[in-house]
N, C-alpha and C positions, 0 to 999 in steps of 0.2 A: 667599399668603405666599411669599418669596422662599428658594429653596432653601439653607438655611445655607451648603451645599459650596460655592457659586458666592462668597461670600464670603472666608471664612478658610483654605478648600484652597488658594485662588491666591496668598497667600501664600508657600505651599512650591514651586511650580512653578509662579510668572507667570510668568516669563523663558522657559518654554519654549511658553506658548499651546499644550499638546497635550493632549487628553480622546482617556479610552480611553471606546471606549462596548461596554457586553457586554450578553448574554442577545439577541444575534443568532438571527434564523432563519436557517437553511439559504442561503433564498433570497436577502440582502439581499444587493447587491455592492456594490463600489466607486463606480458609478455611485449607486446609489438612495442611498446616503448623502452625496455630492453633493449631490444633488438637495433633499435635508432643510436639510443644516449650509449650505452658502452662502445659501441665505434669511434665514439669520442675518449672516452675512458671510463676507469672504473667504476662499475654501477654500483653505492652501496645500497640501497634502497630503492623501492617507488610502489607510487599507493594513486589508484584511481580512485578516486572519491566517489561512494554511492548511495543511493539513497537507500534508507535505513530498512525499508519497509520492501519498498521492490527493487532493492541491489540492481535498477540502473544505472549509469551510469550518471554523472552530473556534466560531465564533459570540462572534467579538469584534473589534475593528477601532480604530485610531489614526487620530484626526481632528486637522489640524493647520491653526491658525487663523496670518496674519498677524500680528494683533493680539491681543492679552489679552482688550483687552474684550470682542470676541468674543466668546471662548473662554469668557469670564465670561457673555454673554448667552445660549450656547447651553447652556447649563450650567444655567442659571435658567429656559429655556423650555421645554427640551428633552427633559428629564430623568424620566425614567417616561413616557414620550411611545410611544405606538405609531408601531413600522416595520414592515410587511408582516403588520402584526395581531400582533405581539408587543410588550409595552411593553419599554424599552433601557432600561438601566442606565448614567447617565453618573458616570464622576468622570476627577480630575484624574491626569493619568499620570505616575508616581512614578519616578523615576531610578533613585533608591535603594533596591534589595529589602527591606532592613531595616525600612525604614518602611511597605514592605507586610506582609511576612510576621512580622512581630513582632508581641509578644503585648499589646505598650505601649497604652493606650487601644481595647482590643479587648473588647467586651462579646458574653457568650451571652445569648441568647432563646431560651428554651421555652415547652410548653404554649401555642402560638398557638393562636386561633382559626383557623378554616383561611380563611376570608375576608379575612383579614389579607394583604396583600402590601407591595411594599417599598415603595410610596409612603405606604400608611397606616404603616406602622414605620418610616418617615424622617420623617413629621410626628410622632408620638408623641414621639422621644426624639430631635428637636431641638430640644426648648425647654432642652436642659442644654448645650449647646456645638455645635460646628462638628463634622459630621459626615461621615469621609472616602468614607467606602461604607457603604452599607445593603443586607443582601439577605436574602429569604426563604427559606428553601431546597425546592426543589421536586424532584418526580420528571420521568422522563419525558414524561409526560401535560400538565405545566403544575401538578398539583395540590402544595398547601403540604404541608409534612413535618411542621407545627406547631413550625418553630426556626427562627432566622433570628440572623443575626450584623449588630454595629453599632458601626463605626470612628470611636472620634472622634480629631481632634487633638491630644485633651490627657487624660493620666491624671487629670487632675482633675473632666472631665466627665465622665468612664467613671463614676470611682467617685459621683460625684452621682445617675446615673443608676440605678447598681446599688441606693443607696439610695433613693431616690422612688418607685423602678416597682416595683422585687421585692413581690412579692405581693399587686399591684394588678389588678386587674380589667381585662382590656382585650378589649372584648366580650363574648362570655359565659364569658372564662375566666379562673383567675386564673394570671397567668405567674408562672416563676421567671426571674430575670435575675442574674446572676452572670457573673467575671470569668472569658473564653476561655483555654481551658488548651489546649496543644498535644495533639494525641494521644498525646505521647511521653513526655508529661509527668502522664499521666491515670492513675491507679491503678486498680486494680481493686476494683468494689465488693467492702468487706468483710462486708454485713448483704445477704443473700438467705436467700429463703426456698424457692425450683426447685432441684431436682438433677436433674443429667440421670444414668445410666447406662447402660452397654454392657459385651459381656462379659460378661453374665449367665451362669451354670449353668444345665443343665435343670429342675434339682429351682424356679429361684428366674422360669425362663420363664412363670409365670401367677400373676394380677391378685393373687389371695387369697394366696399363698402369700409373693409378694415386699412385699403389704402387711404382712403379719405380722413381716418381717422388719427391716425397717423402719419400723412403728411402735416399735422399742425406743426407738425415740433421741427420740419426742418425737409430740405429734398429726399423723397425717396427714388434709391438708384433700380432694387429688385426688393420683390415679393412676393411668397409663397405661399401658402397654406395646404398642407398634409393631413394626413390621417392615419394614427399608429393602428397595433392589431385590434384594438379592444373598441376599434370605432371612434374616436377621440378626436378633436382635432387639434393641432398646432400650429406654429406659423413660425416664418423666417423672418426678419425686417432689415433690409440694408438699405443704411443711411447715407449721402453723399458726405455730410460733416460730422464729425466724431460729437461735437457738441448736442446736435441735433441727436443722437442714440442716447446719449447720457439723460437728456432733457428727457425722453421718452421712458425709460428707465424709470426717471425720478417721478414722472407723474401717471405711471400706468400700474408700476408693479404695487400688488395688493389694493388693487381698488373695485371696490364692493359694485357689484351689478345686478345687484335684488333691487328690486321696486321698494318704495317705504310700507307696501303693506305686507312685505314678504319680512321684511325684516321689524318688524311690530311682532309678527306672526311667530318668528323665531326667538325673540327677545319673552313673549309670554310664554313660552314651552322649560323656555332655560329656568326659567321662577318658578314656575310650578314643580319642574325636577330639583327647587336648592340649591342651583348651579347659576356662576358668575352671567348675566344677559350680555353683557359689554363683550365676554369673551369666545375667541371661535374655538370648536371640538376639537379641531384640528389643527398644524401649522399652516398647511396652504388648502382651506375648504373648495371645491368645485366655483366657487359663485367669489371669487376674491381672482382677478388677472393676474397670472405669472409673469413677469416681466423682467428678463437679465441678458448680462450679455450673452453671448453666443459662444458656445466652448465647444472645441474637439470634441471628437468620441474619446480619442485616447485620455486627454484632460478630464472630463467628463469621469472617467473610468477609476482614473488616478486619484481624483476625490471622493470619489464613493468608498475606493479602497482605502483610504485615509480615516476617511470615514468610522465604518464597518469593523477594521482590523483590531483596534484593539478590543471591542466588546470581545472579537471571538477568542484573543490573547488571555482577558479574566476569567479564572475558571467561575463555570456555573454550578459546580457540583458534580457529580459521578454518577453517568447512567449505567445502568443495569440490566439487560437483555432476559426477558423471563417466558419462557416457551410450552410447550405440553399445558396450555390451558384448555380448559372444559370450554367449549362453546358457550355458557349463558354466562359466563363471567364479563361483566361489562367496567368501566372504568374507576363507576365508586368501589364494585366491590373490591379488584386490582387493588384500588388505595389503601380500602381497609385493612386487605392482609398482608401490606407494607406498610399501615401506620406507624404499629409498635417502635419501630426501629430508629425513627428517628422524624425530622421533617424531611416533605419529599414535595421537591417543586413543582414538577408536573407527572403523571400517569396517564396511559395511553393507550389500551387494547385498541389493535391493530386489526381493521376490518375491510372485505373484496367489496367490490362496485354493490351489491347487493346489500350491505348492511353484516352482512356474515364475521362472526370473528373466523379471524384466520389461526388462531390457536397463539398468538403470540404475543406479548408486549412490551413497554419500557417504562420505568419506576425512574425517575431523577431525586436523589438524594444531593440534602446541602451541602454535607460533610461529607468526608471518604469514610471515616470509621462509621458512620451509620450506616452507610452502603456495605462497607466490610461483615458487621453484624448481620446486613440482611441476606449476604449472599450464604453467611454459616449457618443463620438459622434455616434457613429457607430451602436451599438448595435440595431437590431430592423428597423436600416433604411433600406429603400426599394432598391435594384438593382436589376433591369429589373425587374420590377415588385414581386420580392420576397425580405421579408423582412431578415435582415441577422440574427446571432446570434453570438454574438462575447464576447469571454471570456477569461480567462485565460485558457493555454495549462496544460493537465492534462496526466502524463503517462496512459498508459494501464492497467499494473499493479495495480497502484494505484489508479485510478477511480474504479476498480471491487474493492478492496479490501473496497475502504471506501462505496461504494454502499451494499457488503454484512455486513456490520459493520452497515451501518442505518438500515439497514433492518432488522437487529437482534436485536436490540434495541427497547425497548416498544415507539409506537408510530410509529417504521419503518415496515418495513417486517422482518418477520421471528419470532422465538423462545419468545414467551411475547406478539410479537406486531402483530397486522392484520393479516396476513398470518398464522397466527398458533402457538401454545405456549405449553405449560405445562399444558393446561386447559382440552385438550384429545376431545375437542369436533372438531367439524367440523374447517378446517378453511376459516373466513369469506369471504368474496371476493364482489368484486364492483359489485350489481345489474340494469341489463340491465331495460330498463323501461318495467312495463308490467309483472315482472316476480313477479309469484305468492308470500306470505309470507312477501314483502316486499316492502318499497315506493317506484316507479320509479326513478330512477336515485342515491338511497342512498348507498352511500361510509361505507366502514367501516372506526370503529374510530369517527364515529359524535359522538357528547355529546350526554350521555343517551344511547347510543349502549350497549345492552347487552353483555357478551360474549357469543361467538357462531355466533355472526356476524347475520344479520337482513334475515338467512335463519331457523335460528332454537331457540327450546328452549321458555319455560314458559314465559311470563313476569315475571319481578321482580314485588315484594309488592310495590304497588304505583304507579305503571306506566300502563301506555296503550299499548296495545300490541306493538305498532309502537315503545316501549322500551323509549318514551320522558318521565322525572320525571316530577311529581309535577301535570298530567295529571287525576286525578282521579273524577270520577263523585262526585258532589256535594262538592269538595275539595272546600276551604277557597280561593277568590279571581278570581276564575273561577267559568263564568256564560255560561249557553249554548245560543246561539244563534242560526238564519234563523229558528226560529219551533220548529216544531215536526220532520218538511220532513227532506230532507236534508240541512245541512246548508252551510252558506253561507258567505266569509269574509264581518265584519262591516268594515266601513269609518275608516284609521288609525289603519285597524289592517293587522298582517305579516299572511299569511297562512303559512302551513307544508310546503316544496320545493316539487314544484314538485307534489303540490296537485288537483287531479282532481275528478268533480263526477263520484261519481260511482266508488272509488278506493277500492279495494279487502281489506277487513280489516274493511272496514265502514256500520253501521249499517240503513239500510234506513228507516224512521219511528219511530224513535228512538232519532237522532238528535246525537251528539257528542259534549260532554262538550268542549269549548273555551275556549282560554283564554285573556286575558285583555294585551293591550302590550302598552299603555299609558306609563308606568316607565321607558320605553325604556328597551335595555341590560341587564340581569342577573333579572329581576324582578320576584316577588315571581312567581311561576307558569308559568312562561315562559320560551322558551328553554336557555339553558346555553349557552351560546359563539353566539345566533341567531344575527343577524344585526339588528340594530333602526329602528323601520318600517319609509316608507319614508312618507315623507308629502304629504296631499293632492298636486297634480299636479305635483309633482317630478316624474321621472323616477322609474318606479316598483310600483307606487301605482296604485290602482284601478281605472280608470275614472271615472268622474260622467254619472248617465245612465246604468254604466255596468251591464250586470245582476248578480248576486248575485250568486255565488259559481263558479265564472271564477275566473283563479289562478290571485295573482296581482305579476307578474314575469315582469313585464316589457313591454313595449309598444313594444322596438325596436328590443325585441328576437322573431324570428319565429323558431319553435320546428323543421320545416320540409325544412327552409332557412340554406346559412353560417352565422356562425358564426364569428362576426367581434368583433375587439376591442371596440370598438364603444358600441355594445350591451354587450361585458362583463362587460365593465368598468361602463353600466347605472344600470345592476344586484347588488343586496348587497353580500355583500361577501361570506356569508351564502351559495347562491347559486351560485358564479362562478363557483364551482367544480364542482357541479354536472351538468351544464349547459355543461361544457367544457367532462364530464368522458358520457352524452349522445350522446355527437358526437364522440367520441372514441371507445368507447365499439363497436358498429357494424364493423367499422372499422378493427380494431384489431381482434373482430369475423371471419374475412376473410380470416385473417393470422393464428392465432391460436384459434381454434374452443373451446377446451376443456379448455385451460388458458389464455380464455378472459378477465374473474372476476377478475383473480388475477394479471393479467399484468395493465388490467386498473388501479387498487388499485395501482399498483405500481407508473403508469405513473403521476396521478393524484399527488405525491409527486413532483412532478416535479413545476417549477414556470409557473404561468400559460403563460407569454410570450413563454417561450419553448412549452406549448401546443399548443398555437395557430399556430406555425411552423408545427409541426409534421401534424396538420388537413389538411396545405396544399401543403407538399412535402409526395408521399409518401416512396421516397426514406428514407428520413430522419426516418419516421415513422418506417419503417421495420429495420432499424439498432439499435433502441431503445426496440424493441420485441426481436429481437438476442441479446440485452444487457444483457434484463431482463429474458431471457430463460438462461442464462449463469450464472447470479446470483442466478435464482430458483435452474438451475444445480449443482451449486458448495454448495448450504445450504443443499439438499437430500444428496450429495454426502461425 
């Protein structure tokens, strides 16, 4: 039988040939559903929808046909169809929200049988009209909830439907089917017969005593009394007549079970503090009995989150993440050196089981532009001699997720990029200075890096083993220089980073083809993305006098001094990395011996003001290797 929707849904959205299809697995992608819908016909489009932050999946996706008919046959063949061992859910993709989320031609199902799914509940109640979505509702696991919802086109087949099936047998059950009422729209039952309470008295804490008191109001059928984590007690009450719950209800819930000298005692405390006596601290104080009906966990859950949700929807203001603090800095003073800026809701230095600050905190600002202000004034400035780092406040969550997200992406870490990919070879990793195969201090990812990273692997045709293009003896624009011996930078030209005599890979006697760097940037034979060499007398050029194959890295960097702003900012760009990944690398060596290479790679993604932090906290340092061991963690795992 020909699935209604393929029919009469195309009606409302032929024009567009686009089918959402849901109840996706995890695994399906953009390809495998290709691979389905074009056997029907031509694919123009599809898009698995993901989430924004950790590009999983949502487990829904938009398929987009050339043609209608199509659209119309994959819709008719397709539809409860297993993908990767899940059956999909197709219908037609609606423009208009209103004709989704509306309540118009929208019928409930209960009491399923649990074998019941949405392709036996889209046969059942299409014989009454054209059906926009049909679905069962399930848990986790796959299994039915026994309810399912079913969209038609027209309030005229809803209500056909409502009539024919309600209290019909379908399997071994018999359903109720009535018309979908919004949540917001749903009353609350008024006929139960469960009361739940809390707040009990001692005298009312056991089985016999609280039955007694509560049978006044009517027969009791069961009752309980529990005890949550915190020591507490509760209790259950089922009533034989609904009357009898209500009446109990109406005279238990909020009723005061202080003695009158306890409440004399509380009424004079309220007056002396200027506060109302008549009124309680609280909504529901310990010594007032809770008394209501009895609701689900799920019910329960569902009004908390009713509740709750929109407070978290209005913003509160813009946190701000503020880290490299001194130890004695405590919360007023935090305040004070974010007063200026603007008002700040709450401040917070963040301290271990011990009372210790942990070097870090959060400033909540009311405004974003006062927050903005604070992160330019602030960022970087010095307190008690450590500069800060001040930024916008980033979940937990979501910092790992978007970290293993770059780092899986070509250019980050992981699968494609630096750390290792689809290529099977080795993966690359930040080389310490000194170490054989390759230039001290080089990152992987420079321009010209082979893959395999600068531990392994042939040259490529046309390059020098050090993997730079365009480097070939007697190549067109490149002349050798310093000899025959070793050579040696001319006046106005960049050396390799990091170039010294006598480096492993250099031919002594022989000499190494130069190259000319007059063109500045990107010039024929010259490295790709290198920096302008600098002018005579500038910062990083060669003095005059100097001898001839000393690297020209700058005056004010010492290899074996700290490393200051001052001397990164005189270095070309080319080499602030590697300048800043040679004072790390040992570092980091300390911590983690075996995943030095690839946590430096890691770090080195980082902005280089954040490194200069980490070289001189090294608390900060070690919480950024626990980052990166958790994000290595979570890509093996």
């Amino acid at each position: 039988m020909a699935n209604p929707a393929a029919s009469g849904g195309a009606a409302t959205s032929s024009q567009f040939a686009s089918l959402y299809v849901g109840d996706l697995s995890d695994e399906v992608s953009e390809t495998k559903l290709y691979e389905v819908f074009n056997a029907v016909g031509p694919v123009a489009s599809i898009r698995v929808c993901r989430d924004s932050t950790s590009r999983k999946s949502l487990n829904y996706a938009y398929v987009n046909f050339h043609q209608v008919a199509d659209a119309e046959r994959a819709l008719d063949t397709l539809n409860y169809s297993s993908i990767e061992g899940k059956p999909c859910r197709i219908m037609w993709s609606h423009r208009d929200p209103s004709l989704r989320k509306g309540a118009t031609g929208n019928v409930f199902v209960k009491n399923l049988d649990r074998s019941i799914d949405n392709r036996a509940l889209s046969d059942t109640f299409s014989l009454f009209g054209t059906i926009l979505s049909c679905k069962v509702a399930t848990d986790d696991s796959g299994k039915s909830k026994g309810y399912g919802f079913v969209h038609y086109e027209t309030e005229a087949a809803a209500k056909q439907a409502i009539e024919r099936v309600n209290g019909m047998q379908i399997g071994e059950k018999t359903v109720f089917v009535g018309p979908f009422q919004k949540r917001s729209e749903r009353d609350a039952p008024t006929l139960f017969s469960n009361v739940y309470l809390k707040h009990l008295p001692d005298e009312l804490q056991d089985d016999a005593k609280l039955k007694a008191k509560v049978a006044d109001f009517g027969e009791v059928t069961s009752l309980a009394i529990m005890t949550d984590r915190r020591g507490r007690k509760f209790a259950f009450c089922n009533f034989k007549e609904t009357e009898a719950a209500a009446k109990c209800v109406e005279e238990l819930h909020q009723k005061d079970t202080r003695t009158p000298e306890q409440v004399e005692e509380y009424k004079k405390k309220r007056v002396e503090a200027g506060e109302d006596p008549e009124k309680d601290e609280v909504d529901y104080p310990d010594y007032r009995i809770y008394c209501q009906r009895a609701q689900s966990k799920a019910e329960r859950q569902a009004e908390l989150k009713r509740k709750f949700e929109p407070s978290k929807k209005t913003p509160q203001g813009v946190n701000l993440y503020i880290k490299n603090l001194e130890d004695s800095i405590d919360d007023e003073q935090l305040k004070e050196l974010f007063a200026p800026f603007g008002t700040t809701t709450s401040v917070r230095v963040m301290r271990d089981e011990a009372g210790k600050s942990r070097g870090f905190g959060f400033v909540c600002f009311a405004q974003p532009e006062e927050a903005t202000k604070a992160v330019t004034e602030m960022h970087l400035k010095k307190v008690h001699d450590k500069p800060l780092y001040v930024g916008l406040a980033e979940r937990r969550d979501a910092r790992l997720a978007r970290l293993q997200q770059r780092f899986r992406t070509p250019g980050g870490m992981g699968p494609g990029g630096p750390m290792g990919g689809k290529g099977g070879g080795p993966a690359p990793m930040y080389m310490s200075p000194g170490m054989p195969g390759g230039m001290p201090g080089m990152r992987p990812g420079m321009p010209g890096m082979p893959p395999g990273g600068a531990m392994g692997g042939m040259p490529r045709p046309g390059m020098m083993p050090f993997g730079m293009p365009g480097m070939m003896p007697g190549a067109k624009g490149m002349m050798p220089f310093g000899g025959k011996g070793m050579m040696g930078p001319r006046p106005g030209m960049m050396p390799f980073p990091g170039m010294r005599p006598g480096m492993p890979g250099m031919m002594p006697g022989k000499g190494m083809p130069g190259m000319m760097m007059g063109k500045g940037m990107g010039a024929p034979g010259g490295l790709p993305g290198a920096a302008r060499p600098p002018m005579p007398g500038a910062a990083g050029a060669r003095p005059q006098g100097a001898p001839a194959g000393q690297p020209g890295m700058g005056q004010s960097f010492n290899p074996a001094g700290p490393l200051t702003v001052a001397s990164l900012a005189a270095a070309p760009p080319g080499m602030q990395k590697q300048m800043l990944g040679e004072k790390l690398f040992p570092l980091i060596a300390k911590l983690q011996p075996e995943l030095a290479g690839k946590i430096t790679g890691m770090m080195l993604e980082m902005d280089n003001q954040e490194l200069l932090i980490l070289l001189e906290s090294d608390d900060q340092l070690k919480l950024k290797v626990d980052e990166a061991l958790r994000v290595l963690g979570a890509q093996q795992g």
